[in-house]
Backbone of each chain as ProteinMPNN parsed JSONL, in Angstrom:
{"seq_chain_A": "XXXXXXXXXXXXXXXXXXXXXXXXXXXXXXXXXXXXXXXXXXXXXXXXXXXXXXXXXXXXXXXXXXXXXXXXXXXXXXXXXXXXXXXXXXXXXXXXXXXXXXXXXXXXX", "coords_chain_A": {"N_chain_A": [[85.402, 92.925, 90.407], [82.597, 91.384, 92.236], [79.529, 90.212, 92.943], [78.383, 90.094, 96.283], [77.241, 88.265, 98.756], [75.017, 88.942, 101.653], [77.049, 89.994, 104.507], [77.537, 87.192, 107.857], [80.646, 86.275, 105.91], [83.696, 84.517, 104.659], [86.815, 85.228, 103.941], [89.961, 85.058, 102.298], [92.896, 86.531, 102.978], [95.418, 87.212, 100.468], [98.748, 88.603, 100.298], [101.622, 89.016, 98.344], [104.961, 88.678, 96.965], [106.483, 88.361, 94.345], [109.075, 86.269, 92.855], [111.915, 87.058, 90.202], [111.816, 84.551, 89.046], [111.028, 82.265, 86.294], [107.931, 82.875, 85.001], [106.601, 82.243, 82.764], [105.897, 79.717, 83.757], [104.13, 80.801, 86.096], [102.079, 82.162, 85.624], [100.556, 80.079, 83.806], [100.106, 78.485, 85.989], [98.658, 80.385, 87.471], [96.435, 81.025, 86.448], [95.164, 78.628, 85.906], [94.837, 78.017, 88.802], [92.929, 80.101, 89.645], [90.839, 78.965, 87.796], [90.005, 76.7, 89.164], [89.371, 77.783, 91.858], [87.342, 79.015, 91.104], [85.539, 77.05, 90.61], [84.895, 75.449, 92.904], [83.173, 74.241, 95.993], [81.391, 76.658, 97.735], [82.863, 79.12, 96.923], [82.505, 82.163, 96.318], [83.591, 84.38, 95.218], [86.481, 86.371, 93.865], [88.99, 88.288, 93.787], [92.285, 89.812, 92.684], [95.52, 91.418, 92.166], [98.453, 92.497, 91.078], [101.292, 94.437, 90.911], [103.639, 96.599, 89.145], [106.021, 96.101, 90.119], [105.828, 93.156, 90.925], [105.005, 92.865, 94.029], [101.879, 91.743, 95.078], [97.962, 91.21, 95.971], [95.476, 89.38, 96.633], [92.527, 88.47, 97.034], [89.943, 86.221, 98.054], [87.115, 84.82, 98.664], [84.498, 83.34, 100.718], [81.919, 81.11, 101.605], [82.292, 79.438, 103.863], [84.429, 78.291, 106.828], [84.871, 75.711, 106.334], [84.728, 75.569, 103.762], [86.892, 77.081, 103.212], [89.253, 75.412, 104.14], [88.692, 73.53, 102.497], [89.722, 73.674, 100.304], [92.422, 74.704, 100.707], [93.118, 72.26, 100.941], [92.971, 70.764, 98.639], [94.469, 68.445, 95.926], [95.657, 69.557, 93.782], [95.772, 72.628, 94.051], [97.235, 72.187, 96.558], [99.616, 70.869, 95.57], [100.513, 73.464, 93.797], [100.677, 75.171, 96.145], [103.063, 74.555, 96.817], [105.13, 74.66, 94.533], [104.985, 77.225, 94.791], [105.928, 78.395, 96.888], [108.677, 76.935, 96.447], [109.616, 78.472, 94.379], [108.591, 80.743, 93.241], [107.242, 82.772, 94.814], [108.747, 85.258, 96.778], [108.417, 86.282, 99.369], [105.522, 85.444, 101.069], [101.964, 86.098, 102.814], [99.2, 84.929, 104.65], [95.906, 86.015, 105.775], [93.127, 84.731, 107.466], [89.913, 85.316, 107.759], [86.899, 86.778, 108.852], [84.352, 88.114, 107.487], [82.156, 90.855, 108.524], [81.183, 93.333, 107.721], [80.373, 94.662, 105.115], [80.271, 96.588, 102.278], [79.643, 98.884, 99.064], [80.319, 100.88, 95.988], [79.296, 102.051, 93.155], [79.824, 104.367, 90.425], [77.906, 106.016, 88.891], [77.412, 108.42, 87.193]], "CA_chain_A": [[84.624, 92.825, 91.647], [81.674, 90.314, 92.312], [78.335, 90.674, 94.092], [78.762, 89.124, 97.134], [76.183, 88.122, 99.888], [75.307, 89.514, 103.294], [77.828, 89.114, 105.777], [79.169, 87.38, 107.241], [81.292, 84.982, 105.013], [85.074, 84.732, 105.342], [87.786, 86.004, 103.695], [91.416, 84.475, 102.664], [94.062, 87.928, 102.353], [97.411, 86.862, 99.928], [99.45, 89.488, 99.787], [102.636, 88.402, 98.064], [106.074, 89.19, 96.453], [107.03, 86.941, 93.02], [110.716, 86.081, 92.459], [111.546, 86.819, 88.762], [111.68, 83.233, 88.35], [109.655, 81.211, 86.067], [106.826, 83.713, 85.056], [105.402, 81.697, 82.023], [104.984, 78.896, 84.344], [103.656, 80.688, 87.012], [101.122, 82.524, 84.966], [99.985, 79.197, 83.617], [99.57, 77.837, 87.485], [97.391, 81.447, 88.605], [95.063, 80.996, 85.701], [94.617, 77.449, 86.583], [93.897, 78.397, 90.049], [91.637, 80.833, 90.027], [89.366, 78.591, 87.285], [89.994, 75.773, 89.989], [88.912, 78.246, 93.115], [85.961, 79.251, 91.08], [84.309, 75.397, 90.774], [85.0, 74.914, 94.391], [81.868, 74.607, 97.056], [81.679, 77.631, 98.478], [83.561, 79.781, 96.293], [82.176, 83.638, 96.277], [84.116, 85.732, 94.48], [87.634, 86.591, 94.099], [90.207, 90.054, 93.324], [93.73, 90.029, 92.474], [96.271, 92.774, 91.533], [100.259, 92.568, 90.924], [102.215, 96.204, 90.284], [104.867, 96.043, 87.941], [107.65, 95.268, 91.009], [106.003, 92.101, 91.185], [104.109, 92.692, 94.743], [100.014, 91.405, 94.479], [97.768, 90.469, 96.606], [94.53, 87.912, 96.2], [91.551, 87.954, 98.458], [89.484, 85.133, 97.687], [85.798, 84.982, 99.225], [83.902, 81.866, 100.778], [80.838, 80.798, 102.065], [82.957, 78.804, 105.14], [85.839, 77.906, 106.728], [85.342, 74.378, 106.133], [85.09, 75.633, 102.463], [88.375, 77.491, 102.853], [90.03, 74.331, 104.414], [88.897, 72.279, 101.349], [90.745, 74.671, 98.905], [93.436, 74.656, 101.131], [93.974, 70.868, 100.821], [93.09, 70.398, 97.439], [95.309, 68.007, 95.19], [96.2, 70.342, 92.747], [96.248, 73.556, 95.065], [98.785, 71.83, 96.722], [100.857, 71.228, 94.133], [100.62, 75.094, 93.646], [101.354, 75.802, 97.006], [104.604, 73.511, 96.997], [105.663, 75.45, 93.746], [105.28, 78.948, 94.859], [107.5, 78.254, 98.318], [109.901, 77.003, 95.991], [110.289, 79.277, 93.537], [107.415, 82.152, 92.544], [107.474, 83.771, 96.375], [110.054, 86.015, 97.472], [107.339, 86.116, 100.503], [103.761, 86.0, 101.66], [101.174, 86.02, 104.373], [97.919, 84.752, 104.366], [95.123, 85.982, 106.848], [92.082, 84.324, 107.024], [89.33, 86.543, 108.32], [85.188, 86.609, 109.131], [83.571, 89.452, 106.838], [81.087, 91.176, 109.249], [80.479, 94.248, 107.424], [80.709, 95.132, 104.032], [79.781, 97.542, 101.46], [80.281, 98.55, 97.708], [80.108, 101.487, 95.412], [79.588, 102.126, 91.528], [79.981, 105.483, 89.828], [76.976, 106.314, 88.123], [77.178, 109.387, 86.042]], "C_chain_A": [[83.296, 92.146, 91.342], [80.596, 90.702, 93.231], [78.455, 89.834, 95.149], [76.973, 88.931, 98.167], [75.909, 88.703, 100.66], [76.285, 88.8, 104.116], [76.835, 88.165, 106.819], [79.374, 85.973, 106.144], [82.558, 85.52, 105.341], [85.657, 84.466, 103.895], [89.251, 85.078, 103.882], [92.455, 85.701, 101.889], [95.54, 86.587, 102.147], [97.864, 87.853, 99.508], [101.129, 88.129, 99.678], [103.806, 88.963, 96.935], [106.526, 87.99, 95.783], [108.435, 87.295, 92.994], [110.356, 86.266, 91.089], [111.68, 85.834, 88.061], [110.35, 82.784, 87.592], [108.344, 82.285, 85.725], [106.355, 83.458, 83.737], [104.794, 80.383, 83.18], [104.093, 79.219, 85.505], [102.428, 81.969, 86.559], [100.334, 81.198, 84.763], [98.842, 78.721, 84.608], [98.096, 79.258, 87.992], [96.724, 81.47, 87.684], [94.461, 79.497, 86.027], [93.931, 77.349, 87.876], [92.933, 79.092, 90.115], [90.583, 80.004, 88.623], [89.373, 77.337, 88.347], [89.128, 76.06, 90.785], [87.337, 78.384, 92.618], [85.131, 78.182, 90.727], [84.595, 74.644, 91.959], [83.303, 75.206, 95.259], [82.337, 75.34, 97.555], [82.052, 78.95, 98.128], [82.658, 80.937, 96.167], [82.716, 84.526, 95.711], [86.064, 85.736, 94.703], [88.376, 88.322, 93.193], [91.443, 89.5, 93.756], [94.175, 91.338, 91.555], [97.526, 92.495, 91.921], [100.2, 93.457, 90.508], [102.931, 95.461, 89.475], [106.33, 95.457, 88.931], [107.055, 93.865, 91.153], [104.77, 91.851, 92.867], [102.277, 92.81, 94.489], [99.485, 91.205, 95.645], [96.081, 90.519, 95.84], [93.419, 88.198, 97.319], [90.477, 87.076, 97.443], [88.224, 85.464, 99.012], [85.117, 83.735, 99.292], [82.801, 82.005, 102.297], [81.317, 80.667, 104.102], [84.049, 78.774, 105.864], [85.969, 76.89, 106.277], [85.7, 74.653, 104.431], [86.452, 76.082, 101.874], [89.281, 76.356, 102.848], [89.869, 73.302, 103.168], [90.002, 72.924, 100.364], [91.8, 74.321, 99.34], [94.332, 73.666, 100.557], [93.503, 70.445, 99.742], [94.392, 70.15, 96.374], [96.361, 69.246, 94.464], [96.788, 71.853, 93.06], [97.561, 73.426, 95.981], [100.115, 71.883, 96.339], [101.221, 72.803, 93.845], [101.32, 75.629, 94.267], [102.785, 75.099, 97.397], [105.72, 74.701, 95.653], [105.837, 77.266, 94.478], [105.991, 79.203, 96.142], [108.354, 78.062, 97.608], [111.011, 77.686, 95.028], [109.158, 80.693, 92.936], [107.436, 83.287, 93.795], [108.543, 83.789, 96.847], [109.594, 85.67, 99.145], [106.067, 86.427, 100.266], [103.14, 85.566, 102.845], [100.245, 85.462, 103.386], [97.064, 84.744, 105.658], [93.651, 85.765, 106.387], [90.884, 84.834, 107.818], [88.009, 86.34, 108.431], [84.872, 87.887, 108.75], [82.315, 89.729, 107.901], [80.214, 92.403, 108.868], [80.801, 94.418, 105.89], [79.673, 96.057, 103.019], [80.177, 98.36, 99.695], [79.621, 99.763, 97.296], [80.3, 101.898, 94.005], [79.044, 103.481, 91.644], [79.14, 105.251, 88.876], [76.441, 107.296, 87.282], [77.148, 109.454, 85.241]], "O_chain_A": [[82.844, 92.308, 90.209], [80.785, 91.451, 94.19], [78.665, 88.66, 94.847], [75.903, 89.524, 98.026], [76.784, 89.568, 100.699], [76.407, 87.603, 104.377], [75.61, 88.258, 106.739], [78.612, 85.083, 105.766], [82.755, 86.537, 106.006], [85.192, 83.769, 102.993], [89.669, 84.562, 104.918], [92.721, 85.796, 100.691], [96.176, 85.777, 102.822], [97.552, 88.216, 98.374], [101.524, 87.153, 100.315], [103.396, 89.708, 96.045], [106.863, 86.926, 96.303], [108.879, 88.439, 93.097], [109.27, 85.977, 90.586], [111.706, 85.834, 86.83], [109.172, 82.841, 87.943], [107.674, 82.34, 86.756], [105.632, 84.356, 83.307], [103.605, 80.147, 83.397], [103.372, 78.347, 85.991], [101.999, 82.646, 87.494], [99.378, 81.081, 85.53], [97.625, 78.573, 84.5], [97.033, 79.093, 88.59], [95.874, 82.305, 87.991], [93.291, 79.361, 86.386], [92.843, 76.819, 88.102], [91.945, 78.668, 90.713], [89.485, 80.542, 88.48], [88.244, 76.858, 88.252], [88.149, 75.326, 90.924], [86.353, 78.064, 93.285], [83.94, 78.431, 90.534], [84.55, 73.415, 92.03], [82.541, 76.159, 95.095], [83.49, 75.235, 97.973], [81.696, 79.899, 98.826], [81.618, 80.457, 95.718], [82.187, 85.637, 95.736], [86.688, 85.154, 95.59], [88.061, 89.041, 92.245], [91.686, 88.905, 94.806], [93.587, 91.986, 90.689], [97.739, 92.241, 93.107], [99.297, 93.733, 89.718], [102.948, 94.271, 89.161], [107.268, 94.727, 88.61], [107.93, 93.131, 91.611], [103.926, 90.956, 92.909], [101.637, 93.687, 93.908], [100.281, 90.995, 96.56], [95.622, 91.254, 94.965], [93.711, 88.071, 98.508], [90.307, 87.323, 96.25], [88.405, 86.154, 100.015], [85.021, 83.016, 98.297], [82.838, 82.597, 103.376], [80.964, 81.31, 105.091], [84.898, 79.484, 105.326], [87.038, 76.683, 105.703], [86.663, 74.129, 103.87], [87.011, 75.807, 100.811], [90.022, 76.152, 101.887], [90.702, 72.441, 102.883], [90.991, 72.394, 99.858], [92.445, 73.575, 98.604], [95.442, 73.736, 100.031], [93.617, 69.221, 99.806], [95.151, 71.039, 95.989], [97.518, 69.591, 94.708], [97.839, 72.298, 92.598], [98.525, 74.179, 96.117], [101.152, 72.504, 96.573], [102.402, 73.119, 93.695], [102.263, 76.333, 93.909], [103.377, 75.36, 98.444], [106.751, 75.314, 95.932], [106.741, 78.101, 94.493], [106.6, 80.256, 96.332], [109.24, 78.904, 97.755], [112.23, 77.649, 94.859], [109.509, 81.445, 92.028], [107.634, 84.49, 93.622], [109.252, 82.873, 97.262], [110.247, 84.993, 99.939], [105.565, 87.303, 99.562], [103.631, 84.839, 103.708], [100.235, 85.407, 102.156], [97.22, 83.883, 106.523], [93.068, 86.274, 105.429], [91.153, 84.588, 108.994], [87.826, 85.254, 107.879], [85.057, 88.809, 109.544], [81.518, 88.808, 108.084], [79.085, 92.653, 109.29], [81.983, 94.13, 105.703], [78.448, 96.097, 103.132], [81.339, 98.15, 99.345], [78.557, 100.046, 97.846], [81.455, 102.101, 93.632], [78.204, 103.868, 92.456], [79.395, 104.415, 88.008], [75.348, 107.22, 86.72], [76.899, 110.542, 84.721]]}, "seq_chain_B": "XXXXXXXXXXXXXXXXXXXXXXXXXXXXXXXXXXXXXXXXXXXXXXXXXXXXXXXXXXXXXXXXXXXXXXXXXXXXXXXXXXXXXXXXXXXXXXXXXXXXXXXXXXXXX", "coords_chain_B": {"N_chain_B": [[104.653, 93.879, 103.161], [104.126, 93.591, 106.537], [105.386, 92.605, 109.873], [102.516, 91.327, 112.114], [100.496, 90.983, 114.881], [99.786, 88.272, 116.704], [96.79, 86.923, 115.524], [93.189, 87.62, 117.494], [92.719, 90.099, 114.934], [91.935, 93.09, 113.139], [91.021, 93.876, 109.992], [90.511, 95.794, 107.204], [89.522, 95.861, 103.8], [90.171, 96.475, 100.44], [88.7, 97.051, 97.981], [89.256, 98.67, 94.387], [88.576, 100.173, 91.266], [90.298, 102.723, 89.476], [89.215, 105.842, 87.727], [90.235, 107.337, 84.595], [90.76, 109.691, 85.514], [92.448, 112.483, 86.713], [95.126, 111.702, 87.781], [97.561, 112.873, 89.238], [96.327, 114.339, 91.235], [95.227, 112.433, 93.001], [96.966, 110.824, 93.321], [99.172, 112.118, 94.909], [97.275, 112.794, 97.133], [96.801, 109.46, 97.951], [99.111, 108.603, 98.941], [99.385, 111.194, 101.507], [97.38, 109.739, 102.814], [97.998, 107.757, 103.504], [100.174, 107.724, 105.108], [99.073, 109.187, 106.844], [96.919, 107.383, 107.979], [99.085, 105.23, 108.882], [99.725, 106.766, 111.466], [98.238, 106.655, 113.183], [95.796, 105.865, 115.947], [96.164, 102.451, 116.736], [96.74, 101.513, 114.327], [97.841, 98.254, 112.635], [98.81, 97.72, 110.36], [99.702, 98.216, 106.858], [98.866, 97.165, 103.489], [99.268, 97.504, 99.481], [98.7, 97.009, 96.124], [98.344, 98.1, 93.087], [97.356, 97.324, 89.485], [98.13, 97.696, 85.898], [95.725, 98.348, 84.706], [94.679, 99.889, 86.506], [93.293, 98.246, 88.508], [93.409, 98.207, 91.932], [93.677, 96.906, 95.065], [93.554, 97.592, 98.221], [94.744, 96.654, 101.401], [94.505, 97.193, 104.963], [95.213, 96.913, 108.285], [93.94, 96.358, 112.001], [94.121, 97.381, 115.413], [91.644, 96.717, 116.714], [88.072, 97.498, 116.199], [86.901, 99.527, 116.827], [89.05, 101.056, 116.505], [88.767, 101.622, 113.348], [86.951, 102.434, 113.196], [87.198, 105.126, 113.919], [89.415, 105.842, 112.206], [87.753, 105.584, 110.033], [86.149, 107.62, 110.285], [88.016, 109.774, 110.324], [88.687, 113.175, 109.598], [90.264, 114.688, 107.571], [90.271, 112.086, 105.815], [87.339, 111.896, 105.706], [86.905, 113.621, 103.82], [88.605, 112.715, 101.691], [87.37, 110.39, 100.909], [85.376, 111.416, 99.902], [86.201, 112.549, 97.512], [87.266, 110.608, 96.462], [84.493, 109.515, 95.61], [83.218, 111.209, 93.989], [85.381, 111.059, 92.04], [87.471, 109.887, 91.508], [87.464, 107.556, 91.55], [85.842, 104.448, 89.769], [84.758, 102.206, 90.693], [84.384, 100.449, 93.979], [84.816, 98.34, 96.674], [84.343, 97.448, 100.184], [85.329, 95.563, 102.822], [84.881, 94.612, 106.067], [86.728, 92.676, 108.089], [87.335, 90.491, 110.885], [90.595, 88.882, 111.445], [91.335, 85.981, 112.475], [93.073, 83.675, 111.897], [96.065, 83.454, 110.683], [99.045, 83.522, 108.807], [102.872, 83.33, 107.584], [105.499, 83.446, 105.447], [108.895, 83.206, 104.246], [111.028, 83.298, 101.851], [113.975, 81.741, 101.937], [116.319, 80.905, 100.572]], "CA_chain_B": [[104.623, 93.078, 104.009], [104.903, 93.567, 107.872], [104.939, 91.818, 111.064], [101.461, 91.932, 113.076], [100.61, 90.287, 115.843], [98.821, 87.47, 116.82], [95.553, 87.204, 115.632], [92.524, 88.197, 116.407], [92.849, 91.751, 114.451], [90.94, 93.629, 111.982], [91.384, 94.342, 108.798], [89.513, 96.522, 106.083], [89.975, 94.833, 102.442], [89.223, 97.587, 99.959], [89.356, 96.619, 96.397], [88.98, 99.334, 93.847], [88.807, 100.65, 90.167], [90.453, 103.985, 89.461], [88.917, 106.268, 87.167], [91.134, 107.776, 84.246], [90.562, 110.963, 86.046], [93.153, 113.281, 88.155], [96.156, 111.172, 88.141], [98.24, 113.707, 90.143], [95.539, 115.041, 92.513], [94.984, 111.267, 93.088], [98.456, 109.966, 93.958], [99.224, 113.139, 96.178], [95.961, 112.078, 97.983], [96.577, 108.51, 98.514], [100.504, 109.009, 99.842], [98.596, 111.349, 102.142], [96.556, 108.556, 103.308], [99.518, 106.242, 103.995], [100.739, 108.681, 106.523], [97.989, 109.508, 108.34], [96.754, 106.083, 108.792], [99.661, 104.771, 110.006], [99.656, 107.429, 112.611], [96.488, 106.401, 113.731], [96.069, 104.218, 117.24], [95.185, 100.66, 116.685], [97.068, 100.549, 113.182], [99.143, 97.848, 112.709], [100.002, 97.468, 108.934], [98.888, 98.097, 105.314], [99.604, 96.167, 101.928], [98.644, 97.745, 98.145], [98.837, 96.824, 94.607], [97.717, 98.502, 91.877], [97.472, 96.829, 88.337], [98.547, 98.5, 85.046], [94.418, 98.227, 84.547], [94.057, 100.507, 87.408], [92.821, 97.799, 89.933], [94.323, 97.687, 93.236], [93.807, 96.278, 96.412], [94.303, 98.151, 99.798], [94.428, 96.222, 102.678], [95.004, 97.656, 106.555], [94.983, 95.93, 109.822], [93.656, 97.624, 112.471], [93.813, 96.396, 116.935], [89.701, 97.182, 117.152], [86.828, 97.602, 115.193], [86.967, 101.161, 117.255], [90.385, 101.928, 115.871], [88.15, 101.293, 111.85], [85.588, 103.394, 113.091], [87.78, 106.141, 114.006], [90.074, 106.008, 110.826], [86.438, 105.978, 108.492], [85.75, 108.879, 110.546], [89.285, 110.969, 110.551], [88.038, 114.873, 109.142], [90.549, 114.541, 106.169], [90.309, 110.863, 105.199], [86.152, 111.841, 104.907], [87.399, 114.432, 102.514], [89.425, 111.92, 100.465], [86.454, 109.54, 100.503], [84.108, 111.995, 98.953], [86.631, 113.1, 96.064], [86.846, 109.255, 95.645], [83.302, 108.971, 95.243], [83.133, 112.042, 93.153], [86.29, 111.251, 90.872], [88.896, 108.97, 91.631], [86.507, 105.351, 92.095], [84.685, 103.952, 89.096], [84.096, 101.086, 91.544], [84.973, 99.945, 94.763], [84.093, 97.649, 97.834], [85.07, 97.895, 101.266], [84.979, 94.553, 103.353], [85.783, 94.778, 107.484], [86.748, 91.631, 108.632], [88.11, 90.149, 111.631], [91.245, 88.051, 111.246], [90.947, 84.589, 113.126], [94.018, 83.096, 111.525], [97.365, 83.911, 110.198], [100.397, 82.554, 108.5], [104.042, 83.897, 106.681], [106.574, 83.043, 104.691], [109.561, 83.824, 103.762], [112.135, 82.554, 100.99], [115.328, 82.416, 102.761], [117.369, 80.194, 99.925]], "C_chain_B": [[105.215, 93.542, 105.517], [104.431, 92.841, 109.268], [103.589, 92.561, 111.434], [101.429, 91.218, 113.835], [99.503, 89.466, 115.992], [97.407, 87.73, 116.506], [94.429, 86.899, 116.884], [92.855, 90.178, 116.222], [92.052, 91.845, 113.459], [91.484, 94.207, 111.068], [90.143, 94.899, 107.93], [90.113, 96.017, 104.741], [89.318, 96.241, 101.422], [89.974, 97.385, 98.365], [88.757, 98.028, 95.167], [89.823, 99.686, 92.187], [89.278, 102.158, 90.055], [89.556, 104.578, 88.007], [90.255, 106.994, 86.272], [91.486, 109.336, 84.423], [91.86, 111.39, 87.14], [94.116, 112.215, 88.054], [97.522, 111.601, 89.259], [97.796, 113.531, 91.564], [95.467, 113.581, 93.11], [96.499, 110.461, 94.019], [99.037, 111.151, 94.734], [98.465, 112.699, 97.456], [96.556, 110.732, 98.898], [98.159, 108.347, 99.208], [100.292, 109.746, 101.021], [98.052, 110.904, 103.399], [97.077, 107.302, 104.328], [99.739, 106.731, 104.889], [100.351, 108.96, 107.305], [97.362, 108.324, 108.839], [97.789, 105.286, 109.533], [100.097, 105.521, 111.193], [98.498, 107.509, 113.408], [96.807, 105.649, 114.926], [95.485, 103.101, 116.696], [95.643, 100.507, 115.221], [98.368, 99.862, 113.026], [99.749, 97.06, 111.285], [99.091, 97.637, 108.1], [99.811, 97.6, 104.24], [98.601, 96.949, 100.825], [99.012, 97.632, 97.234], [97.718, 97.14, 94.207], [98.015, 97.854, 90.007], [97.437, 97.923, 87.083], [96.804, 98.942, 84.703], [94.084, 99.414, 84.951], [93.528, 99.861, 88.344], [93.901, 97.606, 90.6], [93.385, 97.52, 94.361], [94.493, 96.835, 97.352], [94.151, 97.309, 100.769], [94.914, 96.929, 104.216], [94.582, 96.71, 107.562], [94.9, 96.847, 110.996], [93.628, 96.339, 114.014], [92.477, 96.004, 116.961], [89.031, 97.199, 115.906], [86.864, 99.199, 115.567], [87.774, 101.634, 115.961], [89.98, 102.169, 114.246], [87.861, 102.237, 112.253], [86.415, 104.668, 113.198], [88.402, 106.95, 112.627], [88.783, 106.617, 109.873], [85.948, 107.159, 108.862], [86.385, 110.185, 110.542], [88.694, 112.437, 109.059], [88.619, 114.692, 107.732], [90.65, 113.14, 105.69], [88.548, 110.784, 104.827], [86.009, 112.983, 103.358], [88.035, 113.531, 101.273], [88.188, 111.023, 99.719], [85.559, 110.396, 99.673], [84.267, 112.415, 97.726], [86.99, 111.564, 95.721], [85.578, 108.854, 95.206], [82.828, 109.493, 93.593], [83.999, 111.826, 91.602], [87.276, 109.971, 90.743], [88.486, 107.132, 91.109], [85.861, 105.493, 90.628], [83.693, 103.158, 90.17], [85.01, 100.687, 92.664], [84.197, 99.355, 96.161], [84.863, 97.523, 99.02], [84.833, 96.336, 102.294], [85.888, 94.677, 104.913], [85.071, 93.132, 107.849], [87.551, 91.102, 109.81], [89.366, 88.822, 111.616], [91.411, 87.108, 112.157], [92.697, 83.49, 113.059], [95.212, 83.525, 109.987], [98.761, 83.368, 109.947], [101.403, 83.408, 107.667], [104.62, 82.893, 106.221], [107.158, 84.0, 104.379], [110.687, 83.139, 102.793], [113.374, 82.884, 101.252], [116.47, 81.23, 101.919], [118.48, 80.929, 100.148]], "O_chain_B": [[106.4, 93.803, 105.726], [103.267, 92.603, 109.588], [103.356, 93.759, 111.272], [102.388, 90.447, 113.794], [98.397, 89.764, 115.543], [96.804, 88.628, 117.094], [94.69, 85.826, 117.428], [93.091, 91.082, 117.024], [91.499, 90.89, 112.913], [92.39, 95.024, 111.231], [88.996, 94.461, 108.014], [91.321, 95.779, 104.737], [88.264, 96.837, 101.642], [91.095, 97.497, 97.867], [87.552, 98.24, 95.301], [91.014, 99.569, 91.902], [88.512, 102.925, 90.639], [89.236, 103.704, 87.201], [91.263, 107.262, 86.925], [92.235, 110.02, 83.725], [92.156, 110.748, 88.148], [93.441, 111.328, 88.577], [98.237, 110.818, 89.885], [98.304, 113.009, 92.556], [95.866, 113.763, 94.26], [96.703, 109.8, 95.037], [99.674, 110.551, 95.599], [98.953, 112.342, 98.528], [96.756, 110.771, 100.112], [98.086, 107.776, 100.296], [100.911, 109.226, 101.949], [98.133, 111.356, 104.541], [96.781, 106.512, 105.225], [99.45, 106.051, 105.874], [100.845, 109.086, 108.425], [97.238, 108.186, 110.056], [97.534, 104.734, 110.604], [100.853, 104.935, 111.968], [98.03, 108.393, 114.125], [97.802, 104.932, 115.037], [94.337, 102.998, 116.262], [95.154, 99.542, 114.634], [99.502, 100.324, 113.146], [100.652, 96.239, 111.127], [97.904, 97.368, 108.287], [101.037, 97.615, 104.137], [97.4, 97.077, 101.067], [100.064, 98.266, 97.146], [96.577, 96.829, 94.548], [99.094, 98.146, 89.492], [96.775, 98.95, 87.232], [96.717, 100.131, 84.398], [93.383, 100.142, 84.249], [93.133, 100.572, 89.268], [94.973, 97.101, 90.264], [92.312, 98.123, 94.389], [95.714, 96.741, 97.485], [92.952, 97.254, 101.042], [96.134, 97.089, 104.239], [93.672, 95.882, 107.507], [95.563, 97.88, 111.09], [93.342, 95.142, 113.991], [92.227, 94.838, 117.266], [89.476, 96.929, 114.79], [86.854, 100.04, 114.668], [87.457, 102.235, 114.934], [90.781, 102.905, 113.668], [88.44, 103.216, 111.783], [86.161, 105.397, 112.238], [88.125, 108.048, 112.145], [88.753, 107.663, 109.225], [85.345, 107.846, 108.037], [85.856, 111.29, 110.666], [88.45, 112.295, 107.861], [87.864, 114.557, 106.769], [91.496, 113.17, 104.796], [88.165, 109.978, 103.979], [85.301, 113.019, 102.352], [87.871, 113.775, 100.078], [87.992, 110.909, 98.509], [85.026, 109.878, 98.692], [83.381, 112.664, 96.909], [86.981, 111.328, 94.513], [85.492, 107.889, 94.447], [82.406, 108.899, 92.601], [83.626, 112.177, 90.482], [87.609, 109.333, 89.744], [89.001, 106.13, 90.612], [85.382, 106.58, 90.306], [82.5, 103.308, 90.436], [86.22, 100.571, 92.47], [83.165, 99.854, 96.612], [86.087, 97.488, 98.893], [83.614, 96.174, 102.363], [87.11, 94.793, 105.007], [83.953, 92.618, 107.896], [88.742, 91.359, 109.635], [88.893, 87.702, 111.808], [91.857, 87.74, 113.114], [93.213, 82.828, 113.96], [95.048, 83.762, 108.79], [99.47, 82.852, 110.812], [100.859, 84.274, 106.982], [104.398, 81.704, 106.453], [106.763, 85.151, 104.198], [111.24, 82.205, 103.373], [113.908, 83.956, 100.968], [117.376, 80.729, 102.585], [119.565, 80.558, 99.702]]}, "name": "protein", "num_of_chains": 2, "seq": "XXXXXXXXXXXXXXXXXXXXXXXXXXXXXXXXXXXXXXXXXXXXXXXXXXXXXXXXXXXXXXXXXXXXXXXXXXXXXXXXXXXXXXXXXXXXXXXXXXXXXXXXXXXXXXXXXXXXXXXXXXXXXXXXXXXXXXXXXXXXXXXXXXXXXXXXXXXXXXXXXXXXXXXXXXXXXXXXXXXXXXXXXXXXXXXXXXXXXXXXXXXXXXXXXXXXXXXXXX"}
């Protein structure tokens, strides 16, 4: 977890379900992405978590939308998102959202 | 993963560290949690992964901002929150956002 700003800023939810295909290359691809997402304009923070069945999900944190929309259509992101329709996702969503409130707590004893 | 409906809807994003504390009392709790929120009005889906780490990612979707306020307020879900503060959480952040835009997939080879 990351310090984030005052709201708002917006929010991209991936929840998602991996096929057991392919899981050196698609390790390779989600470390590539997330050092990609984090030298993007805009970029704020990000959390991910996969269980052991394979379901994860991703929220990713940004300044904009326009900043989301660049990620979106980025070369190489692309490429990503072409791979993981064809073979890494069983399924997923993605909702893209306007943070209006937020709040955070560390254990300090 | 489950159908929701057109956006706009609300969602709470709640990313958190477990403590190596209470593993029982803990997963009793948050099964619990599952049950009574989706018997709530105004909820219309939750997604979670947890990592072998201990991080997971809750997400819920909620009709309202009411239907949040209600849930953060339900008698035993402020009970859960306070033995998370107390025991369960190293760290965790809570982000309410309104969802704007929404997309699926599904791998139907």
């Amino acid at each position: 977890m990351s310090d984030k700003p005052q709201p708002p800023y917006w929010t991209v939810i991936f929840p998602s379900q991996r096929t057991t295909e392919d899981a050196e290359g698609y390790g390779i691809m989600a470390k590539r992405m997330v050092e990609l997402a984090k030298a993007q304009l805009g970029f704020l923070g990000m959390d991910s978590a996969r269980d052991a069945s394979g379901f994860g999900i991703t929220v990713s944190y940004w300044q904009s939308l326009d900043a989301i929309e660049a990620w979106r259509n980025h070369p190489e992101h692309l490429h990503a998102q072409a791979l993981g329709r064809s073979k890494w996702y069983a399924e997923f969503e993605v909702h893209i959202a306007k943070v209006e409130r937020s709040y955070l707590f560390r254990y300090d004893k």
